[in-house]
N, C-alpha and C positions, 0 to 999 in steps of 0.2 A: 456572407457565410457561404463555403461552398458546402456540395450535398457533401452526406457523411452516412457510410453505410456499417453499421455492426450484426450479427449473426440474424438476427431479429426484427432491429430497428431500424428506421431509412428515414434521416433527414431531406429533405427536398425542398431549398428556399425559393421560393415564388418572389415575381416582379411587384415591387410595390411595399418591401417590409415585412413580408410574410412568410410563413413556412409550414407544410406538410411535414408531420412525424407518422411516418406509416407502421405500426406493428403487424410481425407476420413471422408466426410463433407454429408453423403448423403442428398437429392436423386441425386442432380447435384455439388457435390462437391462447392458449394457457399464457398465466400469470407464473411464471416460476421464477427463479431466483437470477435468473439470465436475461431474463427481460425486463426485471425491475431493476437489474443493475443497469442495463443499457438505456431504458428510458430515463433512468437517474442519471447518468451522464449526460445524455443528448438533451434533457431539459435544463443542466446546469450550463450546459456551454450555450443556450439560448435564452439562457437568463442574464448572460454576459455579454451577450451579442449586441450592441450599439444599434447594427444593422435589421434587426427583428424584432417587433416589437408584437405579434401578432403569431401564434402556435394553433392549429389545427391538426387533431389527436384521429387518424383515422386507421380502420382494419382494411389489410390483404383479401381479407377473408369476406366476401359478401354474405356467409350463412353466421360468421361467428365475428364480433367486433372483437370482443373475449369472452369462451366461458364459463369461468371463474379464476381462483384459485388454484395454484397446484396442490393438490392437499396431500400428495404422496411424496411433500420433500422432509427429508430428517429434519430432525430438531433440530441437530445444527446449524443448519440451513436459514431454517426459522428464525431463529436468535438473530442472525447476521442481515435477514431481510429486516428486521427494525428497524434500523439505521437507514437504510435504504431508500425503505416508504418513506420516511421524514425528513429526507433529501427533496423525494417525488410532491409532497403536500406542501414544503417552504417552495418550489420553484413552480409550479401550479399558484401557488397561493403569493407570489412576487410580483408587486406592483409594477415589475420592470415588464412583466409579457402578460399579454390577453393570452387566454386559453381557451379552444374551442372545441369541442367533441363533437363530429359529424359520426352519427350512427347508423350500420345495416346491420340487419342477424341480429343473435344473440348478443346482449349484452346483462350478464348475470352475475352474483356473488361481487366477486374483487373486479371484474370486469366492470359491473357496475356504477361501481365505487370510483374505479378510475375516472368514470364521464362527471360522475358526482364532485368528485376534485376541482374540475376545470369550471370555468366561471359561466360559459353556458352549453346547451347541449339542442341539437338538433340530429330529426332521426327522420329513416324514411317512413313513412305511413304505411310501405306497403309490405315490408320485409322486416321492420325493428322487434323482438321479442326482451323484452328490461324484467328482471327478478333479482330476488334476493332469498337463494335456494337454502341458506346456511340452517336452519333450522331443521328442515329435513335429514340434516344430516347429525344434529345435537350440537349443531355449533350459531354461537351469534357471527353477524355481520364485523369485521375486523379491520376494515377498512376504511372506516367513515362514516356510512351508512346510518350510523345508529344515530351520529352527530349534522348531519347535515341535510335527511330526508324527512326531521322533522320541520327543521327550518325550511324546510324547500316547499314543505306541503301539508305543513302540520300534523300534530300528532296522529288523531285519527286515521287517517289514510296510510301515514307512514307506518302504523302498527299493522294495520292489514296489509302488505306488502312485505313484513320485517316477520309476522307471527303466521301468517299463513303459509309463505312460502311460493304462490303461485306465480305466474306472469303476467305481463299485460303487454299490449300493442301498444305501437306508437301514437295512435288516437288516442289510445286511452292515459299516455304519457304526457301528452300533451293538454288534453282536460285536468287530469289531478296536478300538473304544474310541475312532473317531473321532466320532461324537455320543454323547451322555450316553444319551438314546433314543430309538428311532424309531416313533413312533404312528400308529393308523389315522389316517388324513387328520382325518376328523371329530371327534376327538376331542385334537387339536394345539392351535388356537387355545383351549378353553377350559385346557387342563395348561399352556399357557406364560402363561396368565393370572392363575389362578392362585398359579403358583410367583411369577412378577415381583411381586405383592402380597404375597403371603405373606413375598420379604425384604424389599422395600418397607416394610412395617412393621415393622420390629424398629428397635433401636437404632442409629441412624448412626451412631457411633464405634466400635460394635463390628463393623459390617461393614465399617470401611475397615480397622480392625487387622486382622480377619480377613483380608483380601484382599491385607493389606500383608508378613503373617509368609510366605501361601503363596505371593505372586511373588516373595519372595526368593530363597524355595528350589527355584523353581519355571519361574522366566524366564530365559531370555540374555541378557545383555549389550543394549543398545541398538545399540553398535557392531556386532552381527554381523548384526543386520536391516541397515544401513546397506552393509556388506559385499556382501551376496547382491543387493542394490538394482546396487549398481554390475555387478557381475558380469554382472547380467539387462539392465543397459543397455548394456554391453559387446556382448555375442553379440545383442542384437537390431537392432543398426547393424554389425554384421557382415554385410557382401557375400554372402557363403553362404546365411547364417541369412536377413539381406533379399529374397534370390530365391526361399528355399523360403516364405517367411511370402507375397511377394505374389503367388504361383503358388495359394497357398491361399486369397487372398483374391480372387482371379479364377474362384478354382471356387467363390466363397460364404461364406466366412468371414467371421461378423460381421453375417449375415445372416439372418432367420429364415426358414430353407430345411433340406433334410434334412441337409447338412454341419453344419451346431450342434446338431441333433435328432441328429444319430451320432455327434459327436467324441469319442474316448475308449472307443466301443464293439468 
């Protein structure tokens, strides 16, 4: 596969069966309707790819991987991203590529959720910030979240995280089980290189049965991402929920200003 660059996204296949998918959305790497259509393409054609068996999901951004959701798209919008995300969660979730999330910055809300997708998640220790702000703002988690951070870490912890709202370091992601692990900054990009060659080269039918016996036992339903999507797009065109979100986006939200540099702290 050669590179393949769109507004946002930036395919980069690496020697050995692998590939960097860079998103870089400035100012705060947002989740909007432009980036989930480009990551939904560039993960469909790497789902197809013979030649790549291996996907490593990383940010432009050192301060921000993503930080969140764009929450100031029209409904329209909204409707149409459905589709989209469940483009993004079957080719994440396709026994044909390993998926990797190397994390720095923030990684909050739908940001989040995007690393929560992929099969594992490594962050720097010295720079990772992971939440799930949605609550603060009268909205649940839309993206997964709600379905796959119990699995990841059990109830308890995933309630504190999901009802509180705050954040946590990458040590402390790494102790509650929500990244695999968390390394000095300097020493991240070469361990996720690495690891992505090292399955890269094994046998591709034994890593898609591998991937295929543990989502069995392992994933939710399709239909319950599809569930929590509506529910999230329910309360975020709520009149409530709309006053408290555009009262927050007048004080800076969505902007790289100290309101995104503190959400969640």
């Amino acid at each position: 596969m050669t590179t393949s660059t769109h507004d946002t996204v930036m395919v980069r296949p690496q020697p050995g069966g692998w590939a960097t998918l860079l998103i870089d959305n400035p100012p705060i790497n947002l989740l909007d309707d432009r980036v989930y259509r480009e990551l939904a393409d560039a993960l469909d054609q790497l789902v197809l790819d013979p030649e790549t068996r291996v996907v490593v999901l990383e940010s432009a951004d050192p301060d921000f991987f993503s930080a969140h959701f764009a929450v100031d798209l029209p409904p329209e919008s909204q409707q149409e991203l459905a589709g989209t995300y469940s483009r993004i969660i079957a080719a994440l979730q396709s026994p044909d590529l390993v998926s990797i999330a190397k994390i720095r910055g923030r990684a909050r809300g739908g940001g989040h959720e995007l690393t929560l997708l992929c099969d594992m998640r490594f962050a720097s220790a010295d720079s990772t910030v992971i939440g799930q702000p949605e609550v603060t703002n009268g909205l649940i988690p839309g993206g997964g979240a709600l379905q796959l951070l119990p699995l990841l870490i059990g109830r308890a912890r995933a309630l504190e995280l999901m009802l509180s709202g705050r954040n946590i370091d990458g040590s402390t992601a790494e102790r509650y089980g929500v990244v695999n692990r968390a390394l000095p900054d300097g020493e991240l990009d070469d361990y996720v290189a690495e690891l992505a060659a090292r399955i890269a080269g094994h046998y591709p039918t034994a890593l898609a049965e591998i991937k295929k016996a543990v989502n069995r036992r392992h994933l939710p339903p399709a239909a319950e991402f599809a569930t929590d999507i509506k529910v999230f797009e329910h309360l975020l065109n709520a009149p409530e929920v709309r006053a408290m979100i555009d009262a927050r986006l007048a004080e800076g939200l969505q902007t790289r200003g100290p309101l995104e540099y503190g959400l969640g702290d």
